[in-house]
N, C-alpha and C positions, 0 to 999 in steps of 0.2 A: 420487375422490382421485388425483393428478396422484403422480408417479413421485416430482418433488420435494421433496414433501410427505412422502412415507414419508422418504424417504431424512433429509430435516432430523428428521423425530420420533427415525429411529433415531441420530442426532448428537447430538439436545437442542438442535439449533438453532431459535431463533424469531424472528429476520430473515429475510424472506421473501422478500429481496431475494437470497438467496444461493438458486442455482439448480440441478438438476442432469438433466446428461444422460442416456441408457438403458444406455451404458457405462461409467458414472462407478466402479464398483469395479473393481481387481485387486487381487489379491493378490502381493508382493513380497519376494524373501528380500533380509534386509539384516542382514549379519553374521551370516549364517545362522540368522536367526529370521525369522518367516513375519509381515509385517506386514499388514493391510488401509489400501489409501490410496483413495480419493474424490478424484474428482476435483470441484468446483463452477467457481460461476462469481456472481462481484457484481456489481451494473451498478442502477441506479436513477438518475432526474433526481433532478439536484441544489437542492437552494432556493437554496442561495446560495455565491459564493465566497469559502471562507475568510482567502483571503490579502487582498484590497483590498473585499467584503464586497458586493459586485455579486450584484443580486437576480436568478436565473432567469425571473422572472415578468416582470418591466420589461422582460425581453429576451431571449427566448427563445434569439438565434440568439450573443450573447455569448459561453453557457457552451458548451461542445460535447465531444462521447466521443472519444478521444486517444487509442485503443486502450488493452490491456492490461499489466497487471505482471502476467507469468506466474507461473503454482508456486509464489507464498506460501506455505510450508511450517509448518502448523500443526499443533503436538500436541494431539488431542485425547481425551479420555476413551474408553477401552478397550472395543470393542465384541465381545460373543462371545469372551472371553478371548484376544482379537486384539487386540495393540498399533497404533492407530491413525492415522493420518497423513492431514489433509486437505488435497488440493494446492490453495489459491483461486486462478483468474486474479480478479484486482482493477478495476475499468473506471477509467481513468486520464481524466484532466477537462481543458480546457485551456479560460482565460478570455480572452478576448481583449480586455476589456477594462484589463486588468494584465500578459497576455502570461504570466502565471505555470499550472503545470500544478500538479495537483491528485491523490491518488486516492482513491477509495471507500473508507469506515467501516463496520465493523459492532460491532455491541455482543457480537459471538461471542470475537472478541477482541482487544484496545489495539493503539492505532497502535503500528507500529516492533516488535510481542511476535512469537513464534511460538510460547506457550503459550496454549491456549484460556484465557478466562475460569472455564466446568468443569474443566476440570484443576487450577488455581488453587486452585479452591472443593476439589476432592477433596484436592488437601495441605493445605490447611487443618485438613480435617476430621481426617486422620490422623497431622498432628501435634497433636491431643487426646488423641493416645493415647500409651499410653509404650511404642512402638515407634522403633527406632532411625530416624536422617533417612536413612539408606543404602537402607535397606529402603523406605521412600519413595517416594523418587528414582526407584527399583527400576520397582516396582510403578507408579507415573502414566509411566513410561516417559519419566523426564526428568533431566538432568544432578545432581547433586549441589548443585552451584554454583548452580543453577537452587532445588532448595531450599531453599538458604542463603539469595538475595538473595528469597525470597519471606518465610522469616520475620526477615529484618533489615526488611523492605517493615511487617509489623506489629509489630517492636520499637520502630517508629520511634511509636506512637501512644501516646495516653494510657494507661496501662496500667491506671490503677484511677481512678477516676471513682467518689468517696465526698464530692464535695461540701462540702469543707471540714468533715465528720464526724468523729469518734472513736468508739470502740465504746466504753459505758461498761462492760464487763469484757472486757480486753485481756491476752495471752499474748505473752512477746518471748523471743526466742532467737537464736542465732548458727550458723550454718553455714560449712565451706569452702566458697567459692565458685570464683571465678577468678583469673588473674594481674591484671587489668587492674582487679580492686576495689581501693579505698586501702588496707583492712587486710589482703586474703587472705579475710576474714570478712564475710558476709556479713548485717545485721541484717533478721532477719524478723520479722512485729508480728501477731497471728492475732487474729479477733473471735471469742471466746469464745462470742460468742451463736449467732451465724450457722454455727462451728463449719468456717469456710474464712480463709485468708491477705488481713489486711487491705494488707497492701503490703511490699514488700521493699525494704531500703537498701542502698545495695553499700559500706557503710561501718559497722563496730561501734564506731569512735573515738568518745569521749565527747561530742565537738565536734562531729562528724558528727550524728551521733543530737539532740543539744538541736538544731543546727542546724534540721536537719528536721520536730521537736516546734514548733517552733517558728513554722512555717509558719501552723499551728492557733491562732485568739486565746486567750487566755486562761480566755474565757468558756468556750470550747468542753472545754478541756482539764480544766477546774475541775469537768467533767460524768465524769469518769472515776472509775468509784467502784473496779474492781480491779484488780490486775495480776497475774498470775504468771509468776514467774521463777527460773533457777537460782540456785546460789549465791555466783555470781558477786558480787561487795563492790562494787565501781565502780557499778554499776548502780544498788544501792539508794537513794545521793547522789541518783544523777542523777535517777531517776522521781521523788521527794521534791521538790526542785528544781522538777520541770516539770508533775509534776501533786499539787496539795495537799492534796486532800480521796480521795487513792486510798488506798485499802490494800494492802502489799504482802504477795506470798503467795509464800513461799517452797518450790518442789514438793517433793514427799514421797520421789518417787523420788530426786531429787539427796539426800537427807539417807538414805536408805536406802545408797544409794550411796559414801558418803562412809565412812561404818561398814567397808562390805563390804571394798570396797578397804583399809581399813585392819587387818581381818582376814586376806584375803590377802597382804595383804604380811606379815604376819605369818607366816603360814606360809611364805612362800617363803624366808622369813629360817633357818628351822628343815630348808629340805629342801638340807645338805650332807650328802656322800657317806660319810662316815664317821658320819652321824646311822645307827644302827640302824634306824630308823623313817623314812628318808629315800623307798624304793618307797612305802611307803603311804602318806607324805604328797602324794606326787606324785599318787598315781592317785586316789584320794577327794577329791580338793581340792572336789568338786563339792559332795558331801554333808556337808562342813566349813559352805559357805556355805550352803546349803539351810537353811529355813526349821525349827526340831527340830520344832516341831507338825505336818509333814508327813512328818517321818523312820518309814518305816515298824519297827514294832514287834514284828512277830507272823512274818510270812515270813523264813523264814530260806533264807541259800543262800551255794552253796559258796564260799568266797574264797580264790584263789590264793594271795595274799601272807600268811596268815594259817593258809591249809591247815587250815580246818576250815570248819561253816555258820555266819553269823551274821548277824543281821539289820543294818541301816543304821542301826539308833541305838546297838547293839552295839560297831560300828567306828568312829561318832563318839565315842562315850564314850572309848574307849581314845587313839583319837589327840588328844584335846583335854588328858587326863590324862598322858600321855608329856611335856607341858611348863606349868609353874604361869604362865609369862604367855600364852601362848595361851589356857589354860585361861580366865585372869580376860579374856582379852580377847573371847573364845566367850560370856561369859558375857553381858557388855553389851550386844557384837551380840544376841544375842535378845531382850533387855531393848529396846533400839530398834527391832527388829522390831514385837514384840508392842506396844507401844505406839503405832507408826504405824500399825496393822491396825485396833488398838480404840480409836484414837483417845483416849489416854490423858495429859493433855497432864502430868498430874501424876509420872504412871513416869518419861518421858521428862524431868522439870525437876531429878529428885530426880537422874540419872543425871549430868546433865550437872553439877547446884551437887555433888555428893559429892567423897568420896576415892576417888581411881582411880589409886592410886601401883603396884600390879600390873600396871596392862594397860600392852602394847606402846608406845614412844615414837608409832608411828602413828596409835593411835586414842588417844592421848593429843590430840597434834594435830589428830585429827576432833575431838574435845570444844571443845577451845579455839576450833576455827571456831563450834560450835555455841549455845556461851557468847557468842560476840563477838554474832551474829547474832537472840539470844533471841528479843527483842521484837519479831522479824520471826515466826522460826517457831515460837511458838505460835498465828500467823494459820492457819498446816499445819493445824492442831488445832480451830481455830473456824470455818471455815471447809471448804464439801466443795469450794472451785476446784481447780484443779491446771493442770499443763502437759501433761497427757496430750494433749492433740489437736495443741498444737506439734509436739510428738514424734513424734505419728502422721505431721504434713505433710513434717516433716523424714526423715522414714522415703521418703516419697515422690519429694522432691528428690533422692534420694541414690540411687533406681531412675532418676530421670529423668536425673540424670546418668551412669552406670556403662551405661545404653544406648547413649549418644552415647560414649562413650568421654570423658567430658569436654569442657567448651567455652572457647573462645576469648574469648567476648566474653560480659558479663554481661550486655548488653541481652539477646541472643539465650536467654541459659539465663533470665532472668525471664520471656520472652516467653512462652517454652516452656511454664513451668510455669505461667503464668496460662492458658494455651490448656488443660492437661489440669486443672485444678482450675476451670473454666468458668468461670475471670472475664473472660477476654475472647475473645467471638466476633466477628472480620472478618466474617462473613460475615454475619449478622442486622442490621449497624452498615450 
């Protein structure tokens, strides 16, 4: 095996056209880091010339070697935990039958680049991960800018290739996004089956979204049997509207949620400074919203603000009873707790049609959403769907962005997260 044989294995290079001498390595400090550069060398007969398309073969003496383009300066992937640089001279070509010069290709890497095609392939690979692009950059030993214009290079492709499909049980939710979406919000659509992001809109306007639904014939869309969604009102029109035979499925968490917050504000109405009870509402606020069927009962222990032991259902008792509408409003929440655990669609219907002239103007207000929306969320209740896997993805966008520190352009943050959620690979394509 020839010297330039190793030397290519140990590059990854497989143009054999690229050659190397018995001194082709030093070592060089540059900016006081210690780099490995190679030096090579490209040169092969040409078949043919590309500028007026004059065949080598009809005439040998045509195409001819025009010397070199020295020190092409190529990044390539990191040898030995050595930042690596390979100097290529290029064999330069002159036809004479067009008078036009010419120089040498390799598949190592694209005319006019001076990133290898491997280095390319390695930031690809490492923006699948939710590691910042700085770190990147870093690490392939390449400009910043340099991994910007490589994933704007694949923002610029199809991003989801689903074939004029729909999932027929689909999850949609809204995210912040960027400056440069139309609403600030981002609408996300997940396949419920597959349990990954079917496509991202950079628009949650009403107009936008059927817009887009709409792309899909009717036949197609007519094939969606669920949805789930928050409880956002506009939306329910609009799915209704674009898909006819779906059911919608209002999540559990947003109706949990909607309760909660309206018990908290509750209490925060109650914690002024001249309240006697205002330390303890402040500091237990936690065990206020906590679930009583998990409020322990039995362990008791010492409490500052009370200066004696008492267990956690002890000090919710007292602080729910220091006011008669938190009380009644303490009461509900658990009543809608315990109903969306056991699935109880009857607790929950008696809760919302009763008299609830005691509780807080807040979770007054949660009812009367809950009222408007009925015949949506007892689907909660008949149904096990939920938007839990939205929430999980949206959990993940929201790492992928707080890495980057935030992005500029919304192609680039969808590109992003279809590269770490494996929907699209450059490099397999």
């Amino acid at each position: 095996m020839s010297l330039s044989h190793y030397t290519r294995n140990i590059l990854n290079i497989k143009d054999e056209n690229i050659t190397f001498e018995e001194d082709c390595l030093e070592i060089k400090k540059i900016k006081d880091k210690s780099i490995k550069v190679f030096h090579g060398k490209l040169s092969y007969t040409p078949e043919v010339c590309p500028n007026c398309g004059c065949l080598y073969e009809s005439n040998p003496e045509t195409i001819i070697k025009y010397g070199f383009k020295k020190n092409c300066k190529i990044k390539t992937t990191r040898v030995g935990n050595f930042d690596t640089i390979l100097l290529l001279d290029k064999q330069r070509f002159l036809c004479k039958y067009c008078n036009s010069t010419f120089t040498a290709t390799t598949d190592f890497v694209d005319s006019h680049k001076q990133i290898s095609n491997d280095t390319r392939n390695s930031v690809i690979l490492d923006l699948m991960d939710k590691i910042p692009e700085k770190y990147i950059s870093k690490k392939n030993n390449i400009s910043s800018s340099s991994t910007n214009k490589i994933l704007d290079s694949i923002s610029k492709d199809n991003l989801i290739k689903n074939n004029g499909k729909l999932p027929e049980i689909m999850g949609i939710d809204e995210f912040k996004a960027t400056k440069d979406t139309i609403s600030k919000m981002a609408f996300i659509i997940v396949d419920q089956t597959n349990k990954n992001i079917f496509d991202i809109n950079n628009s949650r306007l009403s107009t936008d979204i059927e817009k887009y639904f709409k792309r899909y014939p009717k036949n197609e869309r007519d094939k969606v049997k669920f949805i789930t969604l928050d409880l956002y009102k506009p939306y329910y029109k609009l799915m209704h509207s674009l898909f006819k035979n779906a059911i919608l499925i209002p999540d559990r968490f947003h109706i949990v949620i909607q309760a909660r917050n309206a018990l908290d504000k509750t209490r925060i109405k109650l914690c002024y400074k001249s309240n006697p009870n205002y330390t303890k509402l402040k500091k237990y606020w936690k065990l206020i919203l906590k679930d009583k069927r998990e409020l322990n009962k039995t362990k008791k222990k010492y409490q500052k603000c009370f200066k004696k032991n008492m267990t956690q259902e002890e000090i919710v008792t007292y602080l729910i009873n220091t006011n008669n509408e938190l009380y009644e409003t303490y009461q509900i929440y658990q009543s809608i707790l315990y109903s969306i655990d056991t699935k109880n669609k009857g607790i929950f219907l008696s809760i919302i049609n009763g008299k609830n002239k005691k509780v807080s103007k807040y979770m007054k207000k949660a009812i009367r959403t809950f009222k408007d929306m009925e015949k949506y969320i007892v689907n909660a209740f008949d149904y096990e769907y939920s938007n839990g896997i939205v929430e999980g993805i949206n959990n993940v966008i929201k790492q992928v962005k707080h890495s980057a520190c935030g992005y500029r352009k919304f192609s680039h943050m969808k590109a992003r997260i279809m590269l770490i959620k494996g929907l699209l690979n450059p490099i397999k394509s």
